[in-house]
CHARMM-style PDB file with segment names, atoms N, HN, CA, C and O in Angstrom:
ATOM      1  N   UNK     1     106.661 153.882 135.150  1.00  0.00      PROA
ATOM      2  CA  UNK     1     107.681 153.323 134.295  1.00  0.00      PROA
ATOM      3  C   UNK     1     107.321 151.893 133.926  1.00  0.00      PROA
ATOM      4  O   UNK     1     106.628 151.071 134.526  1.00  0.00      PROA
ATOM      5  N   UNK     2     108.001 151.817 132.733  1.00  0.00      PROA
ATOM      6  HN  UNK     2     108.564 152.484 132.245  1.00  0.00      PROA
ATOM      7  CA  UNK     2     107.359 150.437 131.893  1.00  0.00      PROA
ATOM      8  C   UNK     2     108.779 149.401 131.710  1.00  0.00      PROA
ATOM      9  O   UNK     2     109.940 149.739 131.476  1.00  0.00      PROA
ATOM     10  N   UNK     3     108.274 148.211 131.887  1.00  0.00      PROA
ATOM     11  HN  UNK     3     107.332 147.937 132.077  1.00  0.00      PROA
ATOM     12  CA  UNK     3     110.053 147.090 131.390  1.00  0.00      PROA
ATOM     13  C   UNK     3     111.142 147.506 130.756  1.00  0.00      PROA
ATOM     14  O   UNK     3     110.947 147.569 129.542  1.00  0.00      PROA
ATOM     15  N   UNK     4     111.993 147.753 131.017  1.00  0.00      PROA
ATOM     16  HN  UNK     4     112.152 147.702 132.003  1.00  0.00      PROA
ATOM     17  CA  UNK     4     113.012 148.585 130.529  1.00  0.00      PROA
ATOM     18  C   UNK     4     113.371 150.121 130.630  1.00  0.00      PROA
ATOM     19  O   UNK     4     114.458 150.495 130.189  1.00  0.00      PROA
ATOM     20  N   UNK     5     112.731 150.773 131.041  1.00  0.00      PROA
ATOM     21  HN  UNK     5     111.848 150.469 131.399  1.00  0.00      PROA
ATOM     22  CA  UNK     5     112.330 152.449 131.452  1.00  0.00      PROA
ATOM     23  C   UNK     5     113.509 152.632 132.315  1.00  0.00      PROA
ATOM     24  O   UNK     5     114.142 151.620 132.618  1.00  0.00      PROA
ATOM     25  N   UNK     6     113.987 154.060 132.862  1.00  0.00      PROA
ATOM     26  HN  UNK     6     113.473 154.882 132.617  1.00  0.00      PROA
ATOM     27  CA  UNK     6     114.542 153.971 133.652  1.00  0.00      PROA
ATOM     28  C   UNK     6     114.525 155.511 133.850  1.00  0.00      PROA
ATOM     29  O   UNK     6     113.912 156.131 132.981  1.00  0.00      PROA
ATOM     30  N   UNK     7     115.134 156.280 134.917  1.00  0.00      PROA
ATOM     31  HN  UNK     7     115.632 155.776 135.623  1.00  0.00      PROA
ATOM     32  CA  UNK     7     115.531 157.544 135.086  1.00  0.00      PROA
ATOM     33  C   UNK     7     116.574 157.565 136.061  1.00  0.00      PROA
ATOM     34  O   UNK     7     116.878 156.603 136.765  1.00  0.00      PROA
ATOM     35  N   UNK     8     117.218 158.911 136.085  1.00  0.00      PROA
ATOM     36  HN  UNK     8     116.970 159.693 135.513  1.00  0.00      PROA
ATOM     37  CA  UNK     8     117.840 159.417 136.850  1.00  0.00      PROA
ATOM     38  C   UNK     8     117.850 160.533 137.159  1.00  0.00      PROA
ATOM     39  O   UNK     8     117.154 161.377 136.596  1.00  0.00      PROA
ATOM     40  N   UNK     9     118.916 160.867 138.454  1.00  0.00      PROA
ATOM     41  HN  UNK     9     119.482 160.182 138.912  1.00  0.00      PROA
ATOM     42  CA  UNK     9     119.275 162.048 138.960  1.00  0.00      PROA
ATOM     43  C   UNK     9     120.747 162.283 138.555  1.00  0.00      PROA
ATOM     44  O   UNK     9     121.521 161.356 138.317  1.00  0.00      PROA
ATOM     45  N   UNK    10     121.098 163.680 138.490  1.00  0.00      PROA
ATOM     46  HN  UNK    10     120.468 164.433 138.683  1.00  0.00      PROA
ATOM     47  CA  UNK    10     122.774 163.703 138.039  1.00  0.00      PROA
ATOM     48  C   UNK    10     123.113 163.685 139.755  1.00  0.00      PROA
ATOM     49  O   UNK    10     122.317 163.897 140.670  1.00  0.00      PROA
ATOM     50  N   UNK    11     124.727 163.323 139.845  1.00  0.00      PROA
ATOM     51  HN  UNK    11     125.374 163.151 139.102  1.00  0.00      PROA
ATOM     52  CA  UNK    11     124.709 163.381 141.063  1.00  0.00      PROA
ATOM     53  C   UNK    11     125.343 161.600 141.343  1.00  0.00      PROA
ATOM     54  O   UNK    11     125.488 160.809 140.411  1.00  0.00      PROA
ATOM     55  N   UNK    12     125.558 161.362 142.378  1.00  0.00      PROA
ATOM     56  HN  UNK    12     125.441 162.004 143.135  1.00  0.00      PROA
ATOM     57  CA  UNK    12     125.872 160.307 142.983  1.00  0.00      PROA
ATOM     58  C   UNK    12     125.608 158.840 141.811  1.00  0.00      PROA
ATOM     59  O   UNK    12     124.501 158.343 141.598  1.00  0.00      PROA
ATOM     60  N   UNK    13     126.475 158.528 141.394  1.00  0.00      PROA
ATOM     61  HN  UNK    13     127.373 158.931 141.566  1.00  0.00      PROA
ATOM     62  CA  UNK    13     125.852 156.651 140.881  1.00  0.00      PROA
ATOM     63  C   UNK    13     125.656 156.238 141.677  1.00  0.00      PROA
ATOM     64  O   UNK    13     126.229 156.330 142.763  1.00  0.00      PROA
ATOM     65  N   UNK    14     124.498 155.465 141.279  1.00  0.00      PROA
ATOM     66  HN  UNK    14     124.032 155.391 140.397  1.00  0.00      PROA
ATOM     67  CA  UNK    14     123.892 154.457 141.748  1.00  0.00      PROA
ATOM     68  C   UNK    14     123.166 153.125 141.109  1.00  0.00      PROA
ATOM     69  O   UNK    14     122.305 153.508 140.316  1.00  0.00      PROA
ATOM     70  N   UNK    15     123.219 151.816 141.178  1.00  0.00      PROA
ATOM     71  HN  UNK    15     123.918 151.505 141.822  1.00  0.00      PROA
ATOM     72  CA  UNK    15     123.139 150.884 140.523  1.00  0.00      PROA
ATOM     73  C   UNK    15     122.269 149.807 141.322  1.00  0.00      PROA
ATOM     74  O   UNK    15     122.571 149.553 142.488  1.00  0.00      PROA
ATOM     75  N   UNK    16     121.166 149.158 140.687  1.00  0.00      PROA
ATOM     76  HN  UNK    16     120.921 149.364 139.740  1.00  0.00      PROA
ATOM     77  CA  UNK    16     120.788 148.078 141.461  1.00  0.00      PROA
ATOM     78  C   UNK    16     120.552 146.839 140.697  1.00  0.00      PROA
ATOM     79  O   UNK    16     120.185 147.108 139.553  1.00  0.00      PROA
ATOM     80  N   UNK    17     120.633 145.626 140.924  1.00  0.00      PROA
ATOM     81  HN  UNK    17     120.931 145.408 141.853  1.00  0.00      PROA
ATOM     82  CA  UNK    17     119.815 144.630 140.708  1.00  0.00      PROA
ATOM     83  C   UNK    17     119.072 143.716 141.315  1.00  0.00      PROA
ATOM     84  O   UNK    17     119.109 143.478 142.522  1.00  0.00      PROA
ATOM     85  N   UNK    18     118.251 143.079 140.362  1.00  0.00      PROA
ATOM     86  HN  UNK    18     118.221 143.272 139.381  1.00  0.00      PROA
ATOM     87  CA  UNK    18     118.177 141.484 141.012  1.00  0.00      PROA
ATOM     88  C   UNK    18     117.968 140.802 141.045  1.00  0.00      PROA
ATOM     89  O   UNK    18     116.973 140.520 140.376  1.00  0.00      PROA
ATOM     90  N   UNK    19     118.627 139.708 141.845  1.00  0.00      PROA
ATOM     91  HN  UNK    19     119.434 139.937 142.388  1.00  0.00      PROA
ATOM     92  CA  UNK    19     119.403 138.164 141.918  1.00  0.00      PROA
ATOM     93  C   UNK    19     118.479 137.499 141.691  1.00  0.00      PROA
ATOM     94  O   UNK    19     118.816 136.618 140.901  1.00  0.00      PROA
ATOM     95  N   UNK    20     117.008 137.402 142.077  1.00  0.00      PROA
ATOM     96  HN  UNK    20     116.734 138.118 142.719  1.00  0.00      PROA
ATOM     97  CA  UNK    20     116.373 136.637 142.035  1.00  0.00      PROA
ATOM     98  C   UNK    20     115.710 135.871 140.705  1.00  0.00      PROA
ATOM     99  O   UNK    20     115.908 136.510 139.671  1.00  0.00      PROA
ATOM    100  N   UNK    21     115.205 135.032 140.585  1.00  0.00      PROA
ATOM    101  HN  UNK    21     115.044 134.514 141.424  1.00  0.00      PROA
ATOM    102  CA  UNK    21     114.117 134.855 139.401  1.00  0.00      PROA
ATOM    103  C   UNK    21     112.953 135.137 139.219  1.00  0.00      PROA
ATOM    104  O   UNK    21     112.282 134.703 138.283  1.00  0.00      PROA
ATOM    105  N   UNK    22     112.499 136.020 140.221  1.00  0.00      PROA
ATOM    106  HN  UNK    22     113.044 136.373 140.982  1.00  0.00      PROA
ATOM    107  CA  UNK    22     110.869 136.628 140.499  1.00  0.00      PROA
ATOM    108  C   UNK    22     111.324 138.209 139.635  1.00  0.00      PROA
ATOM    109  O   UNK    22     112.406 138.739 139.380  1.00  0.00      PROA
ATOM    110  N   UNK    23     110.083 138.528 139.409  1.00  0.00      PROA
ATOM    111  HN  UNK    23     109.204 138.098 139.616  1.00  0.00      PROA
ATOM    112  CA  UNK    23     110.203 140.104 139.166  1.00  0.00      PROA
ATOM    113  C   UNK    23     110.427 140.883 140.439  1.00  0.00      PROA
ATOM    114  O   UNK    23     109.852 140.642 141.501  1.00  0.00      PROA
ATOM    115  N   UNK    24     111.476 142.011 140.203  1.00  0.00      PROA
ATOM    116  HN  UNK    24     111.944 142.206 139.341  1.00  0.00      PROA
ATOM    117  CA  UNK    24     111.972 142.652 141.484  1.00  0.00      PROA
ATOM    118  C   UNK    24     110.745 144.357 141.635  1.00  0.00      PROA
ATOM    119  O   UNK    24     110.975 145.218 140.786  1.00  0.00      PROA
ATOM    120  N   UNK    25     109.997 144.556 142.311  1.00  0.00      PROA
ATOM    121  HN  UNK    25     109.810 143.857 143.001  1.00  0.00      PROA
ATOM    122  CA  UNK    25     109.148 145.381 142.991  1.00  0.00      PROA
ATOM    123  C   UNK    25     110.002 146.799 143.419  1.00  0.00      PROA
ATOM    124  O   UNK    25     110.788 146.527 144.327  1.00  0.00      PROA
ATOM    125  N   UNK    26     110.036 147.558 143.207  1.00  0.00      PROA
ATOM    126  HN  UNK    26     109.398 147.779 142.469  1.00  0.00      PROA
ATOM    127  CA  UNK    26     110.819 148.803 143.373  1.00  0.00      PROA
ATOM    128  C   UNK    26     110.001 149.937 143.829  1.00  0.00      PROA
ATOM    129  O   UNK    26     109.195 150.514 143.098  1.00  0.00      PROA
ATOM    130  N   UNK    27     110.217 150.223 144.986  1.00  0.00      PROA
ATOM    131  HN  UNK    27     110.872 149.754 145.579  1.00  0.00      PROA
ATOM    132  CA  UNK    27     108.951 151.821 145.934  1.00  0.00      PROA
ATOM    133  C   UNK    27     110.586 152.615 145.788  1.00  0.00      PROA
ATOM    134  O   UNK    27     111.732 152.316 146.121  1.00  0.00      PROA
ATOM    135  N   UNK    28     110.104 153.452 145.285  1.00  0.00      PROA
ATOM    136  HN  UNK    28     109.172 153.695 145.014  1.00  0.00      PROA
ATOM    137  CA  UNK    28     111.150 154.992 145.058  1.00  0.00      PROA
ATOM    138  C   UNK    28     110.385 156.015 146.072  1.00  0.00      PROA
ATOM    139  O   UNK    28     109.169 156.028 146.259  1.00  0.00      PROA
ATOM    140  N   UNK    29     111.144 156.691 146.559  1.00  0.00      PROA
ATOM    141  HN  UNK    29     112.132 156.681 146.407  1.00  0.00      PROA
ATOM    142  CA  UNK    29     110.736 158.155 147.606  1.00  0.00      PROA
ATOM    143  C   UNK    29     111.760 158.570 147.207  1.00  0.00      PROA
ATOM    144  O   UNK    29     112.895 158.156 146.970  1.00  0.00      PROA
ATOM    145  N   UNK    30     110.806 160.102 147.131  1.00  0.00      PROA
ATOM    146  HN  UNK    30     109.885 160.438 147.324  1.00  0.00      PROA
ATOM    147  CA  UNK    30     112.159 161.049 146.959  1.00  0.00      PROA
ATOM    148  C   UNK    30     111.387 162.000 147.776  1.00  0.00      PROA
ATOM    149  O   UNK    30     110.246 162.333 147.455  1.00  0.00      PROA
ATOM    150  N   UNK    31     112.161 162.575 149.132  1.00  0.00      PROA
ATOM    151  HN  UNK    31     113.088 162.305 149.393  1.00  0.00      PROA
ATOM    152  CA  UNK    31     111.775 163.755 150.040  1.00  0.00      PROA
ATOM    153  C   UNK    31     112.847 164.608 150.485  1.00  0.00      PROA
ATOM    154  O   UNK    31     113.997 164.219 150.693  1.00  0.00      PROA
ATOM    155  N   UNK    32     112.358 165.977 150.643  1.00  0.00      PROA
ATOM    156  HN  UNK    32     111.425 166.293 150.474  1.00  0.00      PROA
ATOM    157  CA  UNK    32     111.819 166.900 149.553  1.00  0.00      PROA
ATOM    158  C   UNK    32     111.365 166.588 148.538  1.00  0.00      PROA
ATOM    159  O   UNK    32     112.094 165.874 147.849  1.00  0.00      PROA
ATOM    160  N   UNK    33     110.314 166.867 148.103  1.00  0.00      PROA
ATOM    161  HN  UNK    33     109.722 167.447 148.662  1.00  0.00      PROA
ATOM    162  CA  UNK    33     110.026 166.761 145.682  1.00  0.00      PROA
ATOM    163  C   UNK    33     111.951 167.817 145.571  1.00  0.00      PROA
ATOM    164  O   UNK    33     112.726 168.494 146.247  1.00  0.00      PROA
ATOM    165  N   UNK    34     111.741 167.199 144.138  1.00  0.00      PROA
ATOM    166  HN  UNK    34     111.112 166.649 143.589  1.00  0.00      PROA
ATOM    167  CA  UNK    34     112.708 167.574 143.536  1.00  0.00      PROA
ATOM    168  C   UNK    34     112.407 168.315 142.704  1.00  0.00      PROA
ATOM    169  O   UNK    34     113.102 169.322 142.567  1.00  0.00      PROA
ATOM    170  N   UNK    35     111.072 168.065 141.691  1.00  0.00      PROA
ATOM    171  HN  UNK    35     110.507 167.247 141.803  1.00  0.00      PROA
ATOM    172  CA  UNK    35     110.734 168.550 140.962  1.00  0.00      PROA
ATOM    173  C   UNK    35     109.713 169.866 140.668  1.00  0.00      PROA
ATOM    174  OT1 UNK    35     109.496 170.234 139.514  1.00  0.00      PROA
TER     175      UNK     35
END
């Protein structure tokens, strides 16, 4: 995913940000695959 990109799952919201002024680093796992 590229600046602005995003995905989801249907199912539960969920929302993040962040506070900082650095670029925020994001490791996703998803176990089981879903797909």
């Amino acid at each position: 995913l590229g600046e602005g990109d995003s995905f989801r799952f249907d199912g539960k919201p969920f929302r993040w940000r962040n506070p900082g002024a650095e670029p925020a680093v994001v490791i996703w796992v998803v176990s089981p695959p879903v797909y």
